[in-house]
PDB file of N, CA, C and O in Angstrom:
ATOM      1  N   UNK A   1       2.916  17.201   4.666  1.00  0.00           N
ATOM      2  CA  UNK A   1       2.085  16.642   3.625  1.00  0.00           C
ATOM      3  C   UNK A   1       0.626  16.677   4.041  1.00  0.00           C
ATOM      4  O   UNK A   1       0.089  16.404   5.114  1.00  0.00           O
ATOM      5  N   UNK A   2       0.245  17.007   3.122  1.00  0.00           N
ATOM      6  CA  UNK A   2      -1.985  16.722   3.260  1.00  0.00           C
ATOM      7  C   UNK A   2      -2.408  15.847   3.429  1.00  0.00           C
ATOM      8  O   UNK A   2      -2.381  15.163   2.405  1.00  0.00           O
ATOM      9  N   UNK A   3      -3.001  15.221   4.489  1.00  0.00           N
ATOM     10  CA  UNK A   3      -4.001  13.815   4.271  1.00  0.00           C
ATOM     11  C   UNK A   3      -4.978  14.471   3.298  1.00  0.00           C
ATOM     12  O   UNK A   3      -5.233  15.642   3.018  1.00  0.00           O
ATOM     13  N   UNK A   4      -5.568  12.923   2.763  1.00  0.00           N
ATOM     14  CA  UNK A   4      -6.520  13.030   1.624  1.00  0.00           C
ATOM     15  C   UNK A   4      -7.500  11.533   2.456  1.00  0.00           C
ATOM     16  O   UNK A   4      -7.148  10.520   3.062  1.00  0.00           O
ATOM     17  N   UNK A   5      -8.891  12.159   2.031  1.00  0.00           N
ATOM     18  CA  UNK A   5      -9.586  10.367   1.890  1.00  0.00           C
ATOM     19  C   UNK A   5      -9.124   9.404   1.240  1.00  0.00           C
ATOM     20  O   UNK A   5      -7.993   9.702   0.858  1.00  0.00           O
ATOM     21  N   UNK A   6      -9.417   8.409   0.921  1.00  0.00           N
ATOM     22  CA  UNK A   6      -9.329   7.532   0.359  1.00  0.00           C
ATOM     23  C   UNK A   6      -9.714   5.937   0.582  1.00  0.00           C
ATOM     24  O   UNK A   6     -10.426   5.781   1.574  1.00  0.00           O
ATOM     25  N   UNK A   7      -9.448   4.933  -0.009  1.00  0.00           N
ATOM     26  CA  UNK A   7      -9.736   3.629  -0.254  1.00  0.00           C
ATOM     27  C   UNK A   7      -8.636   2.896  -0.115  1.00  0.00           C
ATOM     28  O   UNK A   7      -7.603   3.464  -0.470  1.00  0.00           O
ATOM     29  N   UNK A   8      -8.506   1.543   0.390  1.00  0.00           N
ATOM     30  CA  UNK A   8      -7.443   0.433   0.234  1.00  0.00           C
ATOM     31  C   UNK A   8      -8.672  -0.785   0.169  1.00  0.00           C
ATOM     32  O   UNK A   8      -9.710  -0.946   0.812  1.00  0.00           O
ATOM     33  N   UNK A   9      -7.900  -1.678  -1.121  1.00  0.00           N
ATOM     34  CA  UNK A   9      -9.320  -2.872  -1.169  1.00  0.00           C
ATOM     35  C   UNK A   9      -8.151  -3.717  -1.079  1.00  0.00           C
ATOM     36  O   UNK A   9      -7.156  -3.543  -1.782  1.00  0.00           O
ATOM     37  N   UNK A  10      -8.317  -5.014   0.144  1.00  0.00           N
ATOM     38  CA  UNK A  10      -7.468  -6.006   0.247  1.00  0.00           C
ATOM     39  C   UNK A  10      -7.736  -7.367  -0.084  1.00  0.00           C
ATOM     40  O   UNK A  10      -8.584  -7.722   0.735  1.00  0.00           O
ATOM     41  N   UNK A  11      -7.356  -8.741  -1.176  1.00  0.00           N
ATOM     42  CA  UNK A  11      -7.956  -9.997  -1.064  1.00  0.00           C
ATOM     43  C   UNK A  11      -7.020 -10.522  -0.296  1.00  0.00           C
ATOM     44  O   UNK A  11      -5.878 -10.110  -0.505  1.00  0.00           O
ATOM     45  N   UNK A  12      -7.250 -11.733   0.976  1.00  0.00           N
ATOM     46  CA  UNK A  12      -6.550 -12.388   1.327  1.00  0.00           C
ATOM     47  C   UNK A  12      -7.116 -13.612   0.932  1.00  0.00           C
ATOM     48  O   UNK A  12      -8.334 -13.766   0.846  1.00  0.00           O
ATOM     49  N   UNK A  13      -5.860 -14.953   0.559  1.00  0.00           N
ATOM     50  CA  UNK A  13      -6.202 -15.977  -0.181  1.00  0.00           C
ATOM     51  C   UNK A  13      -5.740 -16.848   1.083  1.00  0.00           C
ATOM     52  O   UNK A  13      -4.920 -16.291   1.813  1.00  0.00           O
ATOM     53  N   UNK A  14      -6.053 -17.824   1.357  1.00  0.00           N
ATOM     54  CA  UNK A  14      -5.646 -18.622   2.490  1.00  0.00           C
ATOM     55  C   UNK A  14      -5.945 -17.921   3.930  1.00  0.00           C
ATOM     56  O   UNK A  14      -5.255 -17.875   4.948  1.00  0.00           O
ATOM     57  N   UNK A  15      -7.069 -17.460   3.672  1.00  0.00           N
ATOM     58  CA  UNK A  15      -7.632 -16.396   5.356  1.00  0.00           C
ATOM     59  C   UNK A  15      -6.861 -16.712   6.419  1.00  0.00           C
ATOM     60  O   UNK A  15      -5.870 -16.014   6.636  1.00  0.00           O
ATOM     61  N   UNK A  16      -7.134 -17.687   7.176  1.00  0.00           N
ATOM     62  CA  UNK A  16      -6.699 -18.874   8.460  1.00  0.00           C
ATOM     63  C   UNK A  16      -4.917 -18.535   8.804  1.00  0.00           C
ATOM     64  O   UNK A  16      -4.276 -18.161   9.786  1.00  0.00           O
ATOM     65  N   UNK A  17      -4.637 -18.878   7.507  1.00  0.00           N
ATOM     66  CA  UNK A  17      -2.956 -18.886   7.902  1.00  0.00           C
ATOM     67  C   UNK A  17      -2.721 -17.069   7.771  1.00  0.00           C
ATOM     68  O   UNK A  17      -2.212 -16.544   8.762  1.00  0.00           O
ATOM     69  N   UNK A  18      -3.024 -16.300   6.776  1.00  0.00           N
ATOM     70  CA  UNK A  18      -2.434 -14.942   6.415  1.00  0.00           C
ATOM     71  C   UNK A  18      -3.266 -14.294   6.996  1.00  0.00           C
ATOM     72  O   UNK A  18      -2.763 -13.209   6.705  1.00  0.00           O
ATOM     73  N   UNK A  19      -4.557 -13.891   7.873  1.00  0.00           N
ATOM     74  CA  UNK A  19      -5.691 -12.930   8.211  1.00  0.00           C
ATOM     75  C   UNK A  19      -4.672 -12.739   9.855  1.00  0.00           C
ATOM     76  O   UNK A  19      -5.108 -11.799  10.521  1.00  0.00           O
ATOM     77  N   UNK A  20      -4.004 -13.145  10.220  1.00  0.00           N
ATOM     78  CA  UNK A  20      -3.427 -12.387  11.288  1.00  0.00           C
ATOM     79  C   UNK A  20      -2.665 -11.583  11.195  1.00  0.00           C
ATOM     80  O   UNK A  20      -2.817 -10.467  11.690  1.00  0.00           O
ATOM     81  N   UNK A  21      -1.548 -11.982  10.472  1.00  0.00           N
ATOM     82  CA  UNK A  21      -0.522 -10.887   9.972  1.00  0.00           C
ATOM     83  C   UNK A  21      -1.149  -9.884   8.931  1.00  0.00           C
ATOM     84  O   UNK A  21      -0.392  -9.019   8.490  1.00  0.00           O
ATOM     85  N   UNK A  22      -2.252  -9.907   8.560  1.00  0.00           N
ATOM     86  CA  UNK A  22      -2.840  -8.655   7.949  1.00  0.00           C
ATOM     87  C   UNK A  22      -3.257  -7.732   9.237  1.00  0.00           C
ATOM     88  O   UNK A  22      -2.791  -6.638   9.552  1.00  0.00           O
ATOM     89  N   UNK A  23      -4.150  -8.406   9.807  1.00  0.00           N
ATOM     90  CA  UNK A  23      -4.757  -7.900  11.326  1.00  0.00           C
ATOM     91  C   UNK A  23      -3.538  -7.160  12.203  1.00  0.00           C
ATOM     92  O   UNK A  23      -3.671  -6.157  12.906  1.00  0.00           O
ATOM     93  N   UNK A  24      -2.488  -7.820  12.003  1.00  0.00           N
ATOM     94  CA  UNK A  24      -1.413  -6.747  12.955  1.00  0.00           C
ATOM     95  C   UNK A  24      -0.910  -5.480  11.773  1.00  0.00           C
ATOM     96  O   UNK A  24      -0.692  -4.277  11.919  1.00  0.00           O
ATOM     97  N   UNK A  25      -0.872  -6.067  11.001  1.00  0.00           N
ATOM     98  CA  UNK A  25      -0.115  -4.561   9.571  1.00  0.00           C
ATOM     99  C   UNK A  25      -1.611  -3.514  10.391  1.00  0.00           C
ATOM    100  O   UNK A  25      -1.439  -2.780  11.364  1.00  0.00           O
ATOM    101  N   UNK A  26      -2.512  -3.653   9.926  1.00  0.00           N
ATOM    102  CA  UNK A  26      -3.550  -3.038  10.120  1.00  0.00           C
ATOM    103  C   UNK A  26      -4.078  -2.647  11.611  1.00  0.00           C
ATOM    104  O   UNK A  26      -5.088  -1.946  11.669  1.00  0.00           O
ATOM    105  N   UNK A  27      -3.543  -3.003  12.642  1.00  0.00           N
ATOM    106  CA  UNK A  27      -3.463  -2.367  13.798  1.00  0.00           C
ATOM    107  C   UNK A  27      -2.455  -1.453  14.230  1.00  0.00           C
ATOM    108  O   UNK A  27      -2.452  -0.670  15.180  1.00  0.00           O
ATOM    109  N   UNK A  28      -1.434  -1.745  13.186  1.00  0.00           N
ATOM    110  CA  UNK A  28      -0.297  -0.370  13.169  1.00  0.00           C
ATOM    111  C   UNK A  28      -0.503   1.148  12.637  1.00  0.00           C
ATOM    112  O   UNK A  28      -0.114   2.301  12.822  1.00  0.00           O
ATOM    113  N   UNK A  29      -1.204   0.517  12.008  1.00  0.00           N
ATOM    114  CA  UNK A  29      -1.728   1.841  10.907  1.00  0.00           C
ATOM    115  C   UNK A  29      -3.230   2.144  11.382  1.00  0.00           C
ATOM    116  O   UNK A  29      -3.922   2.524  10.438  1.00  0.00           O
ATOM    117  N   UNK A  30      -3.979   2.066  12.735  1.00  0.00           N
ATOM    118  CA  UNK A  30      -4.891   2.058  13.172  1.00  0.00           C
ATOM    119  C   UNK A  30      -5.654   3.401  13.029  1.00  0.00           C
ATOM    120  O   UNK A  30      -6.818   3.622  12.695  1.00  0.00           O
ATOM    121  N   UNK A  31      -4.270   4.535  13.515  1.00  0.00           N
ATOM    122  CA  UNK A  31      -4.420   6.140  13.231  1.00  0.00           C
ATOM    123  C   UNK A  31      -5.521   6.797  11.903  1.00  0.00           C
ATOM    124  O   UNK A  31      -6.404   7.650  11.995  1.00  0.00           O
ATOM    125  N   UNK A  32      -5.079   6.070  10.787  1.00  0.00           N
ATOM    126  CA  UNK A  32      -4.997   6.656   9.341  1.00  0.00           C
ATOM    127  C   UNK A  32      -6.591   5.867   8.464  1.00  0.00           C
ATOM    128  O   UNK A  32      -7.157   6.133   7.404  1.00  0.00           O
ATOM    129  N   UNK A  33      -6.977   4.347  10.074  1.00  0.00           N
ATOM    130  CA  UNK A  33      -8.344   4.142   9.218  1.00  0.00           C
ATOM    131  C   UNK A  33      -9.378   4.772   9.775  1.00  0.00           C
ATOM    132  O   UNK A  33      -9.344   4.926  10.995  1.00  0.00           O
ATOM    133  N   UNK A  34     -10.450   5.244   9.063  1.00  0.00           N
ATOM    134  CA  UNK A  34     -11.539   5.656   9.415  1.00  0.00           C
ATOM    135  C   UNK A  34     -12.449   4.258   9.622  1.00  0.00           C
ATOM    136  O   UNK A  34     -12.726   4.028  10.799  1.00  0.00           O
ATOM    137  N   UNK A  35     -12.879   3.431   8.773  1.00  0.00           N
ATOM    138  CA  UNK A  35     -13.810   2.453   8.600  1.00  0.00           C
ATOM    139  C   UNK A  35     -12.782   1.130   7.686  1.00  0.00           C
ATOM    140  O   UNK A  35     -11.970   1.137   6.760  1.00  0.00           O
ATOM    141  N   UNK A  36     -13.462   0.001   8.681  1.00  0.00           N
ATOM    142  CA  UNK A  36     -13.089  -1.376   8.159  1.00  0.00           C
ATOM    143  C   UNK A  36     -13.924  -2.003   8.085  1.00  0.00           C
ATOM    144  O   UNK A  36     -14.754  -2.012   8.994  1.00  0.00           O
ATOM    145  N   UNK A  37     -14.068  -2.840   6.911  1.00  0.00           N
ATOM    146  CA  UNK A  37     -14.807  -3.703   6.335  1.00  0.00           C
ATOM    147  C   UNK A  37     -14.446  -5.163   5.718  1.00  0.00           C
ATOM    148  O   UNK A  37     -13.866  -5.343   4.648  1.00  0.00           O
ATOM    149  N   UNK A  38     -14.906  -6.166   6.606  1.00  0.00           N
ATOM    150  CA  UNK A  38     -14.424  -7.547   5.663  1.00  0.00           C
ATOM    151  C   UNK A  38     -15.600  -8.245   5.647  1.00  0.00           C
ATOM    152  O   UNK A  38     -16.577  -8.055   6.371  1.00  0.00           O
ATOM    153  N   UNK A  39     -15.407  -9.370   4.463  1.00  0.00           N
ATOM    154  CA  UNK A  39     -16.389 -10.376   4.121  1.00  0.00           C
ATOM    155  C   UNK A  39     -15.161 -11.282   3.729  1.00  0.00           C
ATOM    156  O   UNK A  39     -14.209 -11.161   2.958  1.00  0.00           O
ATOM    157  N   UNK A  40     -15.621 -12.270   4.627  1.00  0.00           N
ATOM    158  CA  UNK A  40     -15.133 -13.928   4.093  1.00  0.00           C
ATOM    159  C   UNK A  40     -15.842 -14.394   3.330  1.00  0.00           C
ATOM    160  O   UNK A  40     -17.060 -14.448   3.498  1.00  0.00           O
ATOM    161  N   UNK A  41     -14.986 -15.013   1.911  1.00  0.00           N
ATOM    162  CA  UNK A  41     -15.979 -16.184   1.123  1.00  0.00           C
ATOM    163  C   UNK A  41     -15.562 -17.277   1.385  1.00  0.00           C
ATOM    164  O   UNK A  41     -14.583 -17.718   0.782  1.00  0.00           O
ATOM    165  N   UNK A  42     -16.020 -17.793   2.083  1.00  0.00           N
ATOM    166  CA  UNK A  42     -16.076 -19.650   2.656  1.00  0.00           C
ATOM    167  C   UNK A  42     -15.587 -20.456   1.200  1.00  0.00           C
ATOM    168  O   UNK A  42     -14.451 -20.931   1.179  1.00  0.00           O
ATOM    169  N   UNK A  43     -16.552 -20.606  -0.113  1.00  0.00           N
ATOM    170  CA  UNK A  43     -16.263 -21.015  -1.139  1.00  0.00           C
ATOM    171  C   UNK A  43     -14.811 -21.167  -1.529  1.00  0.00           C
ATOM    172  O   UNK A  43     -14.286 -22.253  -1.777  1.00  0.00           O
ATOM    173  N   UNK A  44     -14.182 -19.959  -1.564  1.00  0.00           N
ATOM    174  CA  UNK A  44     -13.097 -19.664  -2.049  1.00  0.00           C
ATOM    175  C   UNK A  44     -11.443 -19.434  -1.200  1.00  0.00           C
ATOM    176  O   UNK A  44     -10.271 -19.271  -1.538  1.00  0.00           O
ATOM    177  N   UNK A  45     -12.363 -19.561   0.260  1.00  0.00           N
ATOM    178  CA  UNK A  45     -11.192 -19.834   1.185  1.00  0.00           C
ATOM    179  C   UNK A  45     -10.430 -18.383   1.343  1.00  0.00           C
ATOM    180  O   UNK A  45      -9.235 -18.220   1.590  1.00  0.00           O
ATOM    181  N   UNK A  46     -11.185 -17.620   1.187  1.00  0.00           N
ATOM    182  CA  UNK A  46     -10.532 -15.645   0.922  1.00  0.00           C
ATOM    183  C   UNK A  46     -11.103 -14.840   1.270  1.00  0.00           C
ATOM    184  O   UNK A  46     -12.264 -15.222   1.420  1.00  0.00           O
ATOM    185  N   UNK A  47     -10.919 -13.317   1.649  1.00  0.00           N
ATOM    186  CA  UNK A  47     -11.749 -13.093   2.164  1.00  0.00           C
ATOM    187  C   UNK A  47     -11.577 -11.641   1.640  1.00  0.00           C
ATOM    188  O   UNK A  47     -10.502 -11.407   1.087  1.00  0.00           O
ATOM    189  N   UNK A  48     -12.404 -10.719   1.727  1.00  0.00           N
ATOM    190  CA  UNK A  48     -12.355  -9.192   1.419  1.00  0.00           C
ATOM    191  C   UNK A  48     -12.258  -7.800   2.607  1.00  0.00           C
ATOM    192  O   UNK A  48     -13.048  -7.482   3.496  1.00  0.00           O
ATOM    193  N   UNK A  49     -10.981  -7.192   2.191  1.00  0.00           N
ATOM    194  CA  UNK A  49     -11.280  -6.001   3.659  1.00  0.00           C
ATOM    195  C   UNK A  49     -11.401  -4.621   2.748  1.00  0.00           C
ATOM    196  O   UNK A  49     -10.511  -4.404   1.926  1.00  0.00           O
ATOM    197  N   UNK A  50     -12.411  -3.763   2.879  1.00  0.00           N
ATOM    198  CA  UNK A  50     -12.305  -2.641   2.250  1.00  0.00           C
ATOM    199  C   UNK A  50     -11.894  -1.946   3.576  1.00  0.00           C
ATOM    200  O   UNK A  50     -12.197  -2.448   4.658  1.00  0.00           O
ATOM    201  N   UNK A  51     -11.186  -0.763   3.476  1.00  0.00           N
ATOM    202  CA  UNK A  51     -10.772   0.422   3.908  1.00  0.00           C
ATOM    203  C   UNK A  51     -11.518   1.707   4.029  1.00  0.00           C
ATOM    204  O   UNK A  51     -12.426   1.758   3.200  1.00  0.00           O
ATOM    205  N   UNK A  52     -11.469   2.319   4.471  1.00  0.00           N
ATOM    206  CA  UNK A  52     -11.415   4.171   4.362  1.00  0.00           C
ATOM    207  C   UNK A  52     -10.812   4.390   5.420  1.00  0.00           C
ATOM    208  O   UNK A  52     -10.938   3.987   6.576  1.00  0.00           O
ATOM    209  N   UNK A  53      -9.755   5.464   4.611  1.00  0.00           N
ATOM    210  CA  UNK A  53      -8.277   5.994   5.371  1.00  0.00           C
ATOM    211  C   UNK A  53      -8.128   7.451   5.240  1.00  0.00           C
ATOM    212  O   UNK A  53      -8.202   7.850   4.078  1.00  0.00           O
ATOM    213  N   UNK A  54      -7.970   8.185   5.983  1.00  0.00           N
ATOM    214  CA  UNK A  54      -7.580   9.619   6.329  1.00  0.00           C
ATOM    215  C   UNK A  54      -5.824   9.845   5.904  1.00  0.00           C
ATOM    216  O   UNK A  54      -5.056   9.832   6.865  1.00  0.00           O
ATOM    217  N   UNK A  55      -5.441   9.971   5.023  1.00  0.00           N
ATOM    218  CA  UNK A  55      -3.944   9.141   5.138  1.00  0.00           C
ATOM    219  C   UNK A  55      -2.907  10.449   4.304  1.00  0.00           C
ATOM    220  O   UNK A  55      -3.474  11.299   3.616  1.00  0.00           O
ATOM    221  N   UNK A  56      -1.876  10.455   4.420  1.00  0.00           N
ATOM    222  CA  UNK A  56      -1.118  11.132   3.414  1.00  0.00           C
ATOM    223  C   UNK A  56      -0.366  10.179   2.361  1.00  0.00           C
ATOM    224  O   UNK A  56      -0.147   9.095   2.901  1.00  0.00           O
ATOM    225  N   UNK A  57       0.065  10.218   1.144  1.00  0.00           N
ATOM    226  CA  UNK A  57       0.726   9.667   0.272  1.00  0.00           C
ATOM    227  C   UNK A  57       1.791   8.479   0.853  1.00  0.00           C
ATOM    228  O   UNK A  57       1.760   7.307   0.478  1.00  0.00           O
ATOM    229  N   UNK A  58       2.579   8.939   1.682  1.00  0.00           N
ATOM    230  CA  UNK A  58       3.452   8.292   2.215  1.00  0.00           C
ATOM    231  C   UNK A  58       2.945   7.624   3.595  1.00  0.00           C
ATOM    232  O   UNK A  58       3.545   6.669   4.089  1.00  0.00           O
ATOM    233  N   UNK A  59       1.994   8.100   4.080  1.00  0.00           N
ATOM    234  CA  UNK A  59       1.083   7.242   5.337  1.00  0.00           C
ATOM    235  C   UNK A  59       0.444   5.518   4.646  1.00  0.00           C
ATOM    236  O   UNK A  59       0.612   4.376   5.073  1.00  0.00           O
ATOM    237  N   UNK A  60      -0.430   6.138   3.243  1.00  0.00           N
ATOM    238  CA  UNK A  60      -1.006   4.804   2.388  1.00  0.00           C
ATOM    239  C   UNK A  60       0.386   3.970   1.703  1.00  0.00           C
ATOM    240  O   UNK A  60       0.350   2.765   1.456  1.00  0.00           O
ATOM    241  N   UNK A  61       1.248   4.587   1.524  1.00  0.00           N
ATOM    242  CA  UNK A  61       2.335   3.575   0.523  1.00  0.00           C
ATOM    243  C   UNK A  61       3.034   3.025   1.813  1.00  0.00           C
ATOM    244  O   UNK A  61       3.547   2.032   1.297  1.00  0.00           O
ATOM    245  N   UNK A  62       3.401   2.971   3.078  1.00  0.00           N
ATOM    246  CA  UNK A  62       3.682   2.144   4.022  1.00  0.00           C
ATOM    247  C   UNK A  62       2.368   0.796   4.278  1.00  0.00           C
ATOM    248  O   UNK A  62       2.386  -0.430   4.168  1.00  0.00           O
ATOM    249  N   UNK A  63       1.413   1.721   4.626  1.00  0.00           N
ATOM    250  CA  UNK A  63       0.038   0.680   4.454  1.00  0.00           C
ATOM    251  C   UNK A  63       0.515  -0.395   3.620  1.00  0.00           C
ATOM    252  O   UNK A  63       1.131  -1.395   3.986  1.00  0.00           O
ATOM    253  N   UNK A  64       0.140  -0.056   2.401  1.00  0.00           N
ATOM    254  CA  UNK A  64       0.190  -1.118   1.337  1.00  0.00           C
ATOM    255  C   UNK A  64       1.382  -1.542   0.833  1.00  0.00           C
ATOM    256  O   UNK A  64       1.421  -2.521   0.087  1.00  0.00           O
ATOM    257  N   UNK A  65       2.325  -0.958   1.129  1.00  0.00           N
ATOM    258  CA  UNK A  65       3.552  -1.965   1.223  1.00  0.00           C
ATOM    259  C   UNK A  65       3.929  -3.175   1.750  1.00  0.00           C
ATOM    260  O   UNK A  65       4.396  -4.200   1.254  1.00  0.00           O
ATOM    261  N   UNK A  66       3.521  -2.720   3.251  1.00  0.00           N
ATOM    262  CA  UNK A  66       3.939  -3.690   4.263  1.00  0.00           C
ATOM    263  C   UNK A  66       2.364  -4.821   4.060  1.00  0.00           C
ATOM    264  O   UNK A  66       2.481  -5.977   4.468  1.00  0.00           O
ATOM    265  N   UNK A  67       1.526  -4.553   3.677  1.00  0.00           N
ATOM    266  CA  UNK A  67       0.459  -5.385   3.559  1.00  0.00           C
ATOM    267  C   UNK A  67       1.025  -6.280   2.350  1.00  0.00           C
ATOM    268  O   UNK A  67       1.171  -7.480   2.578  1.00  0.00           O
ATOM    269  N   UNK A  68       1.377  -5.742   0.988  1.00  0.00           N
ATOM    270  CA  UNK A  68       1.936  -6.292  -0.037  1.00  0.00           C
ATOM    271  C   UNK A  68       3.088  -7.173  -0.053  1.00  0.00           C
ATOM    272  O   UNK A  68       3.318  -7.751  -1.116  1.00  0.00           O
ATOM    273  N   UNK A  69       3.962  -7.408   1.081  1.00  0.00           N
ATOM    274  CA  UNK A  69       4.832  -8.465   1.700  1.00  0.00           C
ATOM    275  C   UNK A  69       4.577  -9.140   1.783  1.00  0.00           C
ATOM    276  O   UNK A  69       5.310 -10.058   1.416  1.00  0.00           O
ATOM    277  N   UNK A  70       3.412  -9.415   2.287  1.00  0.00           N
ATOM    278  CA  UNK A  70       2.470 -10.474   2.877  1.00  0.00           C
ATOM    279  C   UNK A  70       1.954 -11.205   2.209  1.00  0.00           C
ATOM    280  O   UNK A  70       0.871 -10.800   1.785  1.00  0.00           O
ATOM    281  N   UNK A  71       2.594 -13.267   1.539  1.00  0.00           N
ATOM    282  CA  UNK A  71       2.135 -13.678   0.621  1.00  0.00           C
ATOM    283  C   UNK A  71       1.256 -13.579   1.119  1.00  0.00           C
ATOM    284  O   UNK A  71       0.939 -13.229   2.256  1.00  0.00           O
ATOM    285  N   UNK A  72       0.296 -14.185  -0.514  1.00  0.00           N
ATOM    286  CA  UNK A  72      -1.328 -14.285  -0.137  1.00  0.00           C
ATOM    287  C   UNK A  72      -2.755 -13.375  -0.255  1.00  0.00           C
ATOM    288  O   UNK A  72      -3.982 -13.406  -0.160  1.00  0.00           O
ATOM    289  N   UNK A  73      -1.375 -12.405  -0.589  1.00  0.00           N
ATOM    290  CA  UNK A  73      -2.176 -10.565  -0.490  1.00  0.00           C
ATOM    291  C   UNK A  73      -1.967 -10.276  -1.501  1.00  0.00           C
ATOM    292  O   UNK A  73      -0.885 -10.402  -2.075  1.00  0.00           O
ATOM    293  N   UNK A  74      -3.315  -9.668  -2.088  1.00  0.00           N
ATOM    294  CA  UNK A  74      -3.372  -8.650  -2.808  1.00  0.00           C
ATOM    295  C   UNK A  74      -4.025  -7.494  -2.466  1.00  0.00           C
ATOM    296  O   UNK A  74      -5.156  -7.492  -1.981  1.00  0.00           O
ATOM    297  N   UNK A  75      -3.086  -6.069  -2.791  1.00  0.00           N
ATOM    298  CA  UNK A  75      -3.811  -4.861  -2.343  1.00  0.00           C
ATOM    299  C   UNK A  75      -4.434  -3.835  -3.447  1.00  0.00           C
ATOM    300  O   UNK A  75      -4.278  -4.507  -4.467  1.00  0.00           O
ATOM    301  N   UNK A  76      -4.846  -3.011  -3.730  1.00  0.00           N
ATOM    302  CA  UNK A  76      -4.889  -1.683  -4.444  1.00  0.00           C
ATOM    303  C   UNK A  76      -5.587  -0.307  -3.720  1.00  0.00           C
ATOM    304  O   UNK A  76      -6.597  -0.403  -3.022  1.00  0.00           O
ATOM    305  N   UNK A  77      -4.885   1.018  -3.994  1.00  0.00           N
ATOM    306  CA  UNK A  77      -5.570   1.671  -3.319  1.00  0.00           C
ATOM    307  C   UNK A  77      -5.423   3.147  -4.002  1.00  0.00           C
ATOM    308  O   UNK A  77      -4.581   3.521  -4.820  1.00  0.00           O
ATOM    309  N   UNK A  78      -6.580   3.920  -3.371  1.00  0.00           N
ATOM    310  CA  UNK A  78      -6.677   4.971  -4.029  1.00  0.00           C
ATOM    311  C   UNK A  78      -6.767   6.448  -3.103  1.00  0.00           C
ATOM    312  O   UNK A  78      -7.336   6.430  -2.011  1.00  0.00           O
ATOM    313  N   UNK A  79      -6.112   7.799  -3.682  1.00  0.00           N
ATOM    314  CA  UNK A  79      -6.540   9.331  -2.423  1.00  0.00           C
ATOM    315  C   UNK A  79      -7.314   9.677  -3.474  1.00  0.00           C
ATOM    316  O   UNK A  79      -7.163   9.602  -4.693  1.00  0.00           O
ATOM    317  N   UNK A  80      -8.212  10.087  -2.734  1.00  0.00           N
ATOM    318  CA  UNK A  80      -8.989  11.723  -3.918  1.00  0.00           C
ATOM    319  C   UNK A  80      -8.084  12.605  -3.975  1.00  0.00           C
ATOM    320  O   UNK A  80      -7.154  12.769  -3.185  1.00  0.00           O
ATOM    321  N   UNK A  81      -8.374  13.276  -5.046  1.00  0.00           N
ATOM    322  CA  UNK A  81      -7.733  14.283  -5.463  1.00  0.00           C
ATOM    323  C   UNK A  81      -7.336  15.439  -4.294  1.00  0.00           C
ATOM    324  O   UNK A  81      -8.034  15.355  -3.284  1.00  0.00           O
ATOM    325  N   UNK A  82      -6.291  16.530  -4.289  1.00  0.00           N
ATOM    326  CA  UNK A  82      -6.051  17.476  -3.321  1.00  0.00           C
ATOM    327  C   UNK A  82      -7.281  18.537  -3.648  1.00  0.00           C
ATOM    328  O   UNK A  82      -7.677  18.769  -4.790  1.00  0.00           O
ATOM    329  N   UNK A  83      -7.718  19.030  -2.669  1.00  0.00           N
ATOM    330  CA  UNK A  83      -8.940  20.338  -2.962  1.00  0.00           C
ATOM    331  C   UNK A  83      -7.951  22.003  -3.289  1.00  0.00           C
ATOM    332  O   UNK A  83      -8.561  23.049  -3.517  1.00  0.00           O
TER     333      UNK A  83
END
C-alpha cells in the first residue's frame, strides 16, 4: 500500500485522566507522525492535538481506532489524494 500525507485532529475532554493513554496510542504509532501539535484549554478542561502523518490507509485507521476507544476522545482524519 502507498503512504499518503495527511491530518488526524484529536479533542481530549477530561485531559488529566485520558492525555496519557492518548500519549501511549501515539507513541506506538510514532513511525507514521511527522509533526505533533497540542493546545490545552484550561477553560474547558480539553485539550487539542493536531497531527501530520506519513501513513497508509490501514496505518491511519489503526491510529484512529485505537485512539477512538479511548473514552473522552474524539478523532477525525484525513490522506490527500494518491498522485
Amino acid at each position: 500500500m502507498e503512504k499518503r500525507l495527511g491530518f488526524v485532529g484529536i479533542i481530549i475532554e477530561e485531559r488529566e485522566d485520558v492525555a496519557p493513554m492518548v500519549n501511549k496510542v501515539l507513541s506506538e504509532f510514532g513511525a507514521i507522525i511527522i509533526t505533533r501539535t497540542g493546545i490545552p484549554y484550561q477553560k474547558r478542561d480539553c485539550c487539542v492535538i493536531t497531527l501530520i502523518v506519513d501513513a497508509t490507509t490501514d496505518e491511519l485507521g489503526a491510529l484512529t481506532g485505537k485512539l477512538g476507544t479511548i473514552k473522552g476522545v474524539s478523532v477525525k482524519s484525513a490522506l490527500g489524494k494518491k498522485e
